[in-house]
N, CA, C and O of each residue as an XYZ file, in Angstrom:
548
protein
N      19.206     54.060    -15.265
C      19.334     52.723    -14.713
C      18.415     51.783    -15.495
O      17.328     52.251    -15.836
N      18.734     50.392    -15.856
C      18.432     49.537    -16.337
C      17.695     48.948    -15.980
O      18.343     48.332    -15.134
N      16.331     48.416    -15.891
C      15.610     47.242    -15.536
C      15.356     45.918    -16.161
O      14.606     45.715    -17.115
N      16.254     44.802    -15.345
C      16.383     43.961    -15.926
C      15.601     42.695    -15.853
O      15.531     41.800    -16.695
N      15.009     42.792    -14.648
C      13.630     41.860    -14.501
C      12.954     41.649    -15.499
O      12.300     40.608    -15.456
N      12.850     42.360    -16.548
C      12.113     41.431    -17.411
C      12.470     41.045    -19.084
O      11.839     40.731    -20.093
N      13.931     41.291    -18.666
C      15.131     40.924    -19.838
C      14.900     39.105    -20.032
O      15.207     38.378    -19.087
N      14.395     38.564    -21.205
C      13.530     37.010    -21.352
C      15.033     36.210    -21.834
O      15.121     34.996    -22.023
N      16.472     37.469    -22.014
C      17.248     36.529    -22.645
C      17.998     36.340    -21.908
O      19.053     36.073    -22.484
N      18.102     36.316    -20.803
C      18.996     35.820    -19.590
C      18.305     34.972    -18.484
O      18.967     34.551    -17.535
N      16.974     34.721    -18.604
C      15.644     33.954    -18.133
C      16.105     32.721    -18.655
O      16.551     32.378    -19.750
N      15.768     31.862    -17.051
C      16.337     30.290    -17.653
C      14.661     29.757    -17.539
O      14.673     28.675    -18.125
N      13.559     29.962    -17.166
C      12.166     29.938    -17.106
C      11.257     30.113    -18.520
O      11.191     31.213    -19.068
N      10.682     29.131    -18.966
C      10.062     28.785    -20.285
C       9.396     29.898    -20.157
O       9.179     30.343    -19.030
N       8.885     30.645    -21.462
C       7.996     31.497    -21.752
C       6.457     31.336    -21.342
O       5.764     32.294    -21.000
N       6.003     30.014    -21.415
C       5.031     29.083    -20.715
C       4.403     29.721    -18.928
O       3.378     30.137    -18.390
N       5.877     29.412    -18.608
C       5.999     29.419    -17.048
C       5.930     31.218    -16.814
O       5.208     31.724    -15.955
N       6.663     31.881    -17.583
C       6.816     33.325    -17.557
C       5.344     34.045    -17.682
O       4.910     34.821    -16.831
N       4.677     33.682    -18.826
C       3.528     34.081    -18.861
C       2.436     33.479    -17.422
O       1.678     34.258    -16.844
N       2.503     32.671    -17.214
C       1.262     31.596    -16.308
C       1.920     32.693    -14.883
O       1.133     33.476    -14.351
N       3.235     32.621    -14.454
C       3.480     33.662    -13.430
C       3.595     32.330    -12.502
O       2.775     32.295    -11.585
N       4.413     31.324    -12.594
C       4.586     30.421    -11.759
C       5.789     30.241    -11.632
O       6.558     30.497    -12.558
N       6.245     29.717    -10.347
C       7.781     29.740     -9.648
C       8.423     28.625     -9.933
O       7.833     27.864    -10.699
N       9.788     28.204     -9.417
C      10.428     27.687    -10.050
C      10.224     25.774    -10.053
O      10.775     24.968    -10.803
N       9.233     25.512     -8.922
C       9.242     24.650     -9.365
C       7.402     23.844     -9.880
O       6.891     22.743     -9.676
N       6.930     25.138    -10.606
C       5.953     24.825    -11.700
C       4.445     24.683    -11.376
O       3.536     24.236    -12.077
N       4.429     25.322     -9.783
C       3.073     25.191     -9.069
C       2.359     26.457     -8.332
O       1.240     26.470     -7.820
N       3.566     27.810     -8.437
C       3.435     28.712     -7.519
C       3.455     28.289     -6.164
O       4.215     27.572     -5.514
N       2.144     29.088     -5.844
C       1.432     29.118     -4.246
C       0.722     27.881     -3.919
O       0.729     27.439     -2.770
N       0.210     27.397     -4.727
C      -0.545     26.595     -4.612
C      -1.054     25.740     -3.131
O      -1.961     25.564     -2.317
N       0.451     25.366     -3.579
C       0.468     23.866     -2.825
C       0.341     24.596     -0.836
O      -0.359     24.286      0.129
N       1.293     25.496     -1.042
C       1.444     26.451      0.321
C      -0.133     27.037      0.982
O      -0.592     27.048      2.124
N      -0.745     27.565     -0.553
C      -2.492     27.960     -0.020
C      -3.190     26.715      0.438
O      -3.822     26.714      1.495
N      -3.090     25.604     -0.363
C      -4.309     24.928      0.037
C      -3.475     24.367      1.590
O      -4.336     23.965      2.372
N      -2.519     24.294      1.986
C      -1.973     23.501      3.376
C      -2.657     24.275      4.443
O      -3.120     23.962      5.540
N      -2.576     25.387      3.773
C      -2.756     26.734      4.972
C      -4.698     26.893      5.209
O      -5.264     27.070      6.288
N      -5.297     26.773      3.960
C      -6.572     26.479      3.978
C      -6.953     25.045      4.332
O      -8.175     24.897      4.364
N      -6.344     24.099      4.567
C      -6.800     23.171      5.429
C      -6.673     23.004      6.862
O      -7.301     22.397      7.730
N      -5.056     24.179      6.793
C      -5.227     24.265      8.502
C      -6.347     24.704      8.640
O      -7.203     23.888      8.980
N      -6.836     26.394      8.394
C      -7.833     27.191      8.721
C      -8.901     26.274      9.134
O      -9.292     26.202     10.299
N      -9.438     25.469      8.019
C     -10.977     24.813      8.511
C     -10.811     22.998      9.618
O     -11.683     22.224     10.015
N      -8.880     22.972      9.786
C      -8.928     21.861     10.824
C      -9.483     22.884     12.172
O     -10.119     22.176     12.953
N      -9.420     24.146     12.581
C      -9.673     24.641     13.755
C     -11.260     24.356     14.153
O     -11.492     23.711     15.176
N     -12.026     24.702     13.573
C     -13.611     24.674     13.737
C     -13.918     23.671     13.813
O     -14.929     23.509     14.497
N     -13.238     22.325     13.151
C     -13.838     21.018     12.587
C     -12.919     20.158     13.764
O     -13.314     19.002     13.919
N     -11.741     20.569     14.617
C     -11.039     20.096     15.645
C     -11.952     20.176     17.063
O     -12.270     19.329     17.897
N     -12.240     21.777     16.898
C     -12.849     21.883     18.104
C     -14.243     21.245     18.527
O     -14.377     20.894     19.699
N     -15.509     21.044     17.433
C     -16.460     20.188     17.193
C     -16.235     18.834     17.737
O     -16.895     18.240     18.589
N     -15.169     18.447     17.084
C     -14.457     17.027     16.951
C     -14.160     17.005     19.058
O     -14.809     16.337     19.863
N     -13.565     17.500     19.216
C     -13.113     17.499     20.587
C     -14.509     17.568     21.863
O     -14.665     17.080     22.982
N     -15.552     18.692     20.704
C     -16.624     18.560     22.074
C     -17.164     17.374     21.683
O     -17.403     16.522     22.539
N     -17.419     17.156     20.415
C     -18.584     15.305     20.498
C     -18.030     14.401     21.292
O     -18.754     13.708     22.008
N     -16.432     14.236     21.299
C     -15.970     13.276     21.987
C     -16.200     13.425     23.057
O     -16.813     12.491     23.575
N     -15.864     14.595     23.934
C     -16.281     14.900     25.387
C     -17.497     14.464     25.774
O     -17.708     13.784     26.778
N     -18.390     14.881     24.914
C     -20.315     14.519     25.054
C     -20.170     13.103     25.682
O     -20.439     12.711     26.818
N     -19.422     12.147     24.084
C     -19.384     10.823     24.188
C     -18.742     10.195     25.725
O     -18.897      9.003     25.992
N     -18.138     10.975     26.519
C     -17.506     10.176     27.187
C     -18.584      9.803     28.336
O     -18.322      8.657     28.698
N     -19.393     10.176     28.860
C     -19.518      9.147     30.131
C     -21.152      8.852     28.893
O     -22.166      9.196     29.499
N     -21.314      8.586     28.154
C     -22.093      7.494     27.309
C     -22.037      6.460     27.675
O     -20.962      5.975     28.031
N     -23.170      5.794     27.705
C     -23.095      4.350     27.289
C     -23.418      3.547     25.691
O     -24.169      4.203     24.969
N     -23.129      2.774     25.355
C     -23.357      2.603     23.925
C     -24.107      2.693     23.279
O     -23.674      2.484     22.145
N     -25.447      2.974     23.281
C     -26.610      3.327     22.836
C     -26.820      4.752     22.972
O     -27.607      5.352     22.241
N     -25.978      5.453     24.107
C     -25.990      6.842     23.893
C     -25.292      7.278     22.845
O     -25.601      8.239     22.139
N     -24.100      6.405     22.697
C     -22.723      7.153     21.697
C     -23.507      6.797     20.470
O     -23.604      7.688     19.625
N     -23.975      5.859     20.274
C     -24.682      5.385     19.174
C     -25.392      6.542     18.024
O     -25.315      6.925     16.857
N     -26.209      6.784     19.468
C     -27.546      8.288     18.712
C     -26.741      9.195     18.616
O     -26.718      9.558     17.440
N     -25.956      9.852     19.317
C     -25.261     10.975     19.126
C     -24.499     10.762     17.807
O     -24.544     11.759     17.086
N     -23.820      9.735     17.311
C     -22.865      9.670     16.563
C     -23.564      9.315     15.219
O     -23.005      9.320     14.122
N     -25.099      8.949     15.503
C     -26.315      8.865     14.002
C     -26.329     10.557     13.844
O     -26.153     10.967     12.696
N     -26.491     11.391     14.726
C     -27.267     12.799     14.564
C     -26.564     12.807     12.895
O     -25.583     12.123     12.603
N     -27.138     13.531     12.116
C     -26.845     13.958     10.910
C     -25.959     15.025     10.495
O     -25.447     15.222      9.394
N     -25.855     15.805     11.790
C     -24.927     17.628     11.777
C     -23.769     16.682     12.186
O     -22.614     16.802     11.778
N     -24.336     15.459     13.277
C     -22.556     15.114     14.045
C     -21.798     14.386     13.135
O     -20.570     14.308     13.185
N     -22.661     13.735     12.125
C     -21.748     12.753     11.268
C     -21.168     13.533     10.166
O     -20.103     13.167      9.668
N     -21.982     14.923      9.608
C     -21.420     15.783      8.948
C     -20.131     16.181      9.477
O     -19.022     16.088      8.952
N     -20.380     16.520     10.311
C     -19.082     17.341     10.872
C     -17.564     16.268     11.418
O     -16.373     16.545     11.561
N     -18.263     15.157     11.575
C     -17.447     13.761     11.696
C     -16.750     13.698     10.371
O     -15.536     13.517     10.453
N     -17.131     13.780      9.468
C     -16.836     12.961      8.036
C     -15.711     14.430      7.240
O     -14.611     14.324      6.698
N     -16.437     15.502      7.444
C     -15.680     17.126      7.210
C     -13.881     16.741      7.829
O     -12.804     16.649      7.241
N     -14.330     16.593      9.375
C     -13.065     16.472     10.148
C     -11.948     15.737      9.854
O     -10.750     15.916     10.077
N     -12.881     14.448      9.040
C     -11.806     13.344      8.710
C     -10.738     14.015      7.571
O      -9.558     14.355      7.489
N     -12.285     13.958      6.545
C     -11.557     14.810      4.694
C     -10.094     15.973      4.896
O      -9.007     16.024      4.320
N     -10.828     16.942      6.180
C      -9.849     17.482      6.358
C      -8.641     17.537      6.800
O      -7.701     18.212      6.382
N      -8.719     16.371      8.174
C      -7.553     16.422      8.595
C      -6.534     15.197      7.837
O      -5.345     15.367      7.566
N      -6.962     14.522      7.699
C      -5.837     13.744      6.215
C      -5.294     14.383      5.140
O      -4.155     14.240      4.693
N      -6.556     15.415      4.570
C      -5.927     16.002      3.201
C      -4.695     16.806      3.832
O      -3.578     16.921      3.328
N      -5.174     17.374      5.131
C      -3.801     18.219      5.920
C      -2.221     17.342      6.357
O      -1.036     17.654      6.241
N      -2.771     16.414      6.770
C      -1.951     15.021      6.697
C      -0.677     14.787      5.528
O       0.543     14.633      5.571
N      -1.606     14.849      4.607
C      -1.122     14.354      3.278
C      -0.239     15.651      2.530
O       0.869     15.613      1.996
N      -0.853     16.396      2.648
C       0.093     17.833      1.822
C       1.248     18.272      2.748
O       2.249     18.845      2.317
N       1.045     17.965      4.059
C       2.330     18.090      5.413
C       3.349     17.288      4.654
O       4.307     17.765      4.045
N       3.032     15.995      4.758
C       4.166     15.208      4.714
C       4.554     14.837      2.697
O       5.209     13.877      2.290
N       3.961     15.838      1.891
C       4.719     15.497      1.205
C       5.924     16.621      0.682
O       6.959     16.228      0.144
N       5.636     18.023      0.916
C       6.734     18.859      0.995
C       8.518     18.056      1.807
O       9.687     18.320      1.525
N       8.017     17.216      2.676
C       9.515     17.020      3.083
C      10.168     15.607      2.724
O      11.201     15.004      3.013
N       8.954     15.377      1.890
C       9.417     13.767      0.737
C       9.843     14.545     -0.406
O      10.782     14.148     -1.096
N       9.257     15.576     -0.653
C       9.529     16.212     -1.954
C      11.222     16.753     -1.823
O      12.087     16.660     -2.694
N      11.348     17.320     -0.475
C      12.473     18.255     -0.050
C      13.720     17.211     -0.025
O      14.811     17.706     -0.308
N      13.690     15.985      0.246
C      14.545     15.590      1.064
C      14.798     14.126      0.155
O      15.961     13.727      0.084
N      14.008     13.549     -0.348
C      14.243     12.446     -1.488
C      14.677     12.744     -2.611
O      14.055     13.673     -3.127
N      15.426     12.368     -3.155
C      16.332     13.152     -4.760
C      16.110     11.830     -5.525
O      15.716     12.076     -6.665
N      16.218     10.663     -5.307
C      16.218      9.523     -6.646
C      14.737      9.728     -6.851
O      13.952      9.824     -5.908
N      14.379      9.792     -8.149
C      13.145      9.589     -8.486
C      12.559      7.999     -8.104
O      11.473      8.018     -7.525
N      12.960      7.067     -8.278
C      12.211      5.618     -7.818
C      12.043      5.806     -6.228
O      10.928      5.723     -5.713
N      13.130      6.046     -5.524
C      12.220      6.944     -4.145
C      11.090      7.397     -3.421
O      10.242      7.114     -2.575
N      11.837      8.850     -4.754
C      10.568      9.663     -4.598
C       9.339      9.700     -4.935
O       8.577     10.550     -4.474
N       8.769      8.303     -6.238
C       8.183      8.059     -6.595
C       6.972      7.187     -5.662
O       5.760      7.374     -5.557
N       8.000      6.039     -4.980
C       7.887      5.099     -4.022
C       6.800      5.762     -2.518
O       5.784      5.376     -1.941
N       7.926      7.136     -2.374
C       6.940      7.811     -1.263
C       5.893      8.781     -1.493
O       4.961      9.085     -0.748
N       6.250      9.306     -2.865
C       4.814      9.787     -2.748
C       3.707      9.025     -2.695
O       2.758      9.259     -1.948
N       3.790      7.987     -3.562
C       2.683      7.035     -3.532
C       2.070      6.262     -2.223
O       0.955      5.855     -1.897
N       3.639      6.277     -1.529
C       2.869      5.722      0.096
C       2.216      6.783      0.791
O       1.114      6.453      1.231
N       2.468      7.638      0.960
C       2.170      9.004      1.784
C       0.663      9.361      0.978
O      -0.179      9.952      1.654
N       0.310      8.993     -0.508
C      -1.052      9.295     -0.481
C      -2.154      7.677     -0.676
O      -3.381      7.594     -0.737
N      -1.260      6.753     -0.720
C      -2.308      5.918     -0.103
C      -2.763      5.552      1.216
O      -3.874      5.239      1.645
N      -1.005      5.734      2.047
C      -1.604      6.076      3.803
C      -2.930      7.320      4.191
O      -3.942      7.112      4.861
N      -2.681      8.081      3.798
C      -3.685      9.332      3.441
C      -5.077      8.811      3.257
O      -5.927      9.210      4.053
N      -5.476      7.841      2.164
C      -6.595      7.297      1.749
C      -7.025      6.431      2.344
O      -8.236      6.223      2.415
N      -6.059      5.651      2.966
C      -6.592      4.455      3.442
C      -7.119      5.109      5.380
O      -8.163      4.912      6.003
N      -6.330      5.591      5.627
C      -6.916      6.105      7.161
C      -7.827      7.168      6.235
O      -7.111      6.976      5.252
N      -8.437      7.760      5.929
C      -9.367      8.531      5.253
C     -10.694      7.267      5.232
O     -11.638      7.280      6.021
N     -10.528      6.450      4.375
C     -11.516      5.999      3.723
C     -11.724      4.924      5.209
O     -12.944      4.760      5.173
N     -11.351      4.333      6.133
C     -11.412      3.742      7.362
C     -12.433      4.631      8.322
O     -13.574      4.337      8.680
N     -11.722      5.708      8.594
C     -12.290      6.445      9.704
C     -13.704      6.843      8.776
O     -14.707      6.915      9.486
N     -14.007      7.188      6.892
C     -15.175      7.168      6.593
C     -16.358      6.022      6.894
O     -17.480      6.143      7.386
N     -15.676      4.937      6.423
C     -16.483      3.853      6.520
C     -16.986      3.426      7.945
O     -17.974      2.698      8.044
N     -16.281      3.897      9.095
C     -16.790      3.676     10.560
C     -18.021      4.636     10.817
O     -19.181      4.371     11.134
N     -17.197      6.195     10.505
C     -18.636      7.125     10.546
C     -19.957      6.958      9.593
O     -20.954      7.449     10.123
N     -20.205      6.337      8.223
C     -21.302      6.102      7.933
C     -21.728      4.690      7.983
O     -22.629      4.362      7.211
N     -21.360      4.046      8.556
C     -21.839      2.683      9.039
C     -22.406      2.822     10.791
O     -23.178      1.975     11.240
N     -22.032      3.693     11.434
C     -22.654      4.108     13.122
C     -23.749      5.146     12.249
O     -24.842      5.134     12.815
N     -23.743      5.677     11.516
C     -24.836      6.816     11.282
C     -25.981      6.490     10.615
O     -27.120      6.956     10.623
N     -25.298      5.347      9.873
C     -26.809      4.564      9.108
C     -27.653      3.125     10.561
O     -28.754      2.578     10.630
N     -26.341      3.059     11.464
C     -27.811      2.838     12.339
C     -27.088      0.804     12.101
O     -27.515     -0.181     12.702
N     -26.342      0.832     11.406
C     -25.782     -0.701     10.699
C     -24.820     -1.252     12.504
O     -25.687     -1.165     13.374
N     -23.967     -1.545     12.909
C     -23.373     -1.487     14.167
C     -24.237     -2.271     14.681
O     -25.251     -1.896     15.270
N     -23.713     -4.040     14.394
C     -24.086     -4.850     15.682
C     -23.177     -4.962     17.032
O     -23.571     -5.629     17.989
């Protein structure tokens, strides 16, 4: 019996791509690992996220204030954000990728989908180190 898996002259896959060991459309796993490794560290950085808020709730503003200066809380504030956007952002572009075929489109949405990404990113940053530096009239 014949093994033809690795017959290169019936391979429609560049020699490039053959050697590197990447799939067909030029990224492997990649894109699938890091989605899956941003879920992993949204769990720890969700649940954090969920008790500060709880803390925060019967606060008054000078309480939420200090709590939300602590240095571990704004760490873990600022972690939560990075992460849950970058998770944000790699979600929704598999089904722009899947489902848009004109390139000016697809071009169109990727670009929205990672400046929406940045811009709620860089918002929810700029709130957490502006309460942590103590700035908040």
């Amino acid at each position: 019996m014949v093994d033809n898996r690795y017959d290169t002259s019936r391979s429609m896959r560049t020699p490039l791509a053959r050697a590197k060991g990447l799939g067909a459309a030029g990224h492997g796993v990649e894109h699938w690992w890091l989605h899956r490794m941003t879920a992993v560290s949204n769990i720890p950085l969700i649940i954090a996220f969920v008790f500060i808020v709880a803390t925060l709730a019967g606060s008054n503003y000078a309480e939420a204030i200090a709590i939300v200066s602590h240095p571990l809380v704004a760490i873990i504030l600022i972690l939560a954000v990075l992460s849950v956007t970058n998770h944000m952002r790699l979600g929704m572009q598999l089904p722009i990728e899947d489902y848009i075929h004109q390139k000016g489109w697809l071009l169109a949405a990727t670009i929205a989908n990672n400046f929406y990404a940045a811009v709620i990113a860089v918002a929810c940053l700029y709130a957490i180190v502006k309460v942590s530096l103590g700035r908040i009239v």
